[in-house]
N, C-alpha and C positions, 0 to 999 in steps of 0.2 A: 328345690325350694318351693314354699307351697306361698300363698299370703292368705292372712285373715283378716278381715274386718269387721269391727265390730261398735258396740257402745251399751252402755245401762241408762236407761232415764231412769233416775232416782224415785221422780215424784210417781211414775207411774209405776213401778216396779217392774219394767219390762226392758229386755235385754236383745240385741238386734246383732243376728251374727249371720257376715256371708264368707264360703272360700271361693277364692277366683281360681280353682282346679281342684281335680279330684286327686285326692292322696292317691300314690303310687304310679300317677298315671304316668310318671318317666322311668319307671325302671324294668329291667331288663324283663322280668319274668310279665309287661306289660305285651301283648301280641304284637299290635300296632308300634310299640318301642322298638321292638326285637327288629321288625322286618323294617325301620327305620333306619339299623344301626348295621343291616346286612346291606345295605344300598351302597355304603361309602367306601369301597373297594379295598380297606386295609385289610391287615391278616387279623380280625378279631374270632373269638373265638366266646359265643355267646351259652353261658349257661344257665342254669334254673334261677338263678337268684344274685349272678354275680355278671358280668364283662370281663373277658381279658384282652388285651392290647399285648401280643407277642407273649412274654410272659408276668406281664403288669397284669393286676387287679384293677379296672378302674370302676368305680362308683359314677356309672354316667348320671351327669346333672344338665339338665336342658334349661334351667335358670341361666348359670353359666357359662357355658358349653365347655369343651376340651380341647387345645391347642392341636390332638391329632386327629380329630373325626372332623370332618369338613361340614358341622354344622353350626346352623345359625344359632343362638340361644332362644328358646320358647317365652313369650314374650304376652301378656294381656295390658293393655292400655283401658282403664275403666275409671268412670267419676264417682267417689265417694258421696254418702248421702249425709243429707243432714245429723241423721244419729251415728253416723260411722266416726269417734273418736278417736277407736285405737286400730291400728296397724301393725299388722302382728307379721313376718317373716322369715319365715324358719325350714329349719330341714327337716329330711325323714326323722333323724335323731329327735326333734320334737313332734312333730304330729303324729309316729308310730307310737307316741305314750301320751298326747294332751290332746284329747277332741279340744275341735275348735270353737265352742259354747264353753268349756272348761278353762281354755288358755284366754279366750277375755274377759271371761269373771273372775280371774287371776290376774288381770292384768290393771282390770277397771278400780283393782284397790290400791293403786301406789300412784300418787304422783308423778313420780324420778322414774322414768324409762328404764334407767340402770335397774332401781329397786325391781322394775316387773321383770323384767329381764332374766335375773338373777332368779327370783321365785320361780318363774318360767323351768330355769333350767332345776331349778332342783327339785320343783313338782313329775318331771319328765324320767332324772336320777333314780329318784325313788320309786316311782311305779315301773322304771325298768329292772330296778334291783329286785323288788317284789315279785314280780311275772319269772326271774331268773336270767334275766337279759343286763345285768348292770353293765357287761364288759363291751356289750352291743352299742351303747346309746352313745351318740354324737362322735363315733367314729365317722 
């Protein structure tokens, strides 16, 4: 899981967007991931683009962490700025199809969190379906 922040000033037409990590930086076909997840002495078996746990697939997530890898979950503590209104949290499923300039100027038009939310997800649906990835997104 990655986080965005961001904001639009209205009056000045300008739009203020940070990620506090770099997409992909936890999964497996990451180098630093890989020899991360070779450390914790289970029977894993680490391939180009996936983890297996025995014979599980798992989707390591370092937001999270996993009940069978003996790690801590990866963790940034940071203060929001002034123009930072929206806070955006999401998975590979979203930021493999929403830059993160795109998911808060999406975000900064609704209200209702639900409302952006939902946008969010169906902005994500359809450029995965377009690229040929529909069956991909938010597994």
């Amino acid at each position: 899981s990655l986080c965005a922040l961001g904001g639009v000033d209205e009056d000045r037409g300008e739009m203020s967007v940070r990620m506090l990590a770099e997409q992909g930086s936890h999964r497996a076909e990451n180098v630093s991931e890989r020899e991360r997840l070779r450390t914790c002495g289970k029977d894993i078996k680490l391939e180009l683009d996936s983890v297996r746990i025995g014979d599980h697939v798992l989707n390591v997530s370092r937001a999270l962490g996993h009940a069978q890898l003996p790690f801590l979950p990866s963790f940034k503590i940071t203060r929001s700025q002034p123009c930072e209104q929206i806070v955006i949290l999401g998975s590979d499923g979203l930021w493999d199809y929403v830059d993160a300039e795109r998911a808060i100027h999406l975000a900064s038009q609704h209200e209702d969190p639900t409302d952006a939310a939902r946008e969010l997800v169906e902005f994500a649906l359809e450029t995965a379906d377009a690229q040929g990835n529909g069956n991909d997104a938010f597994k």
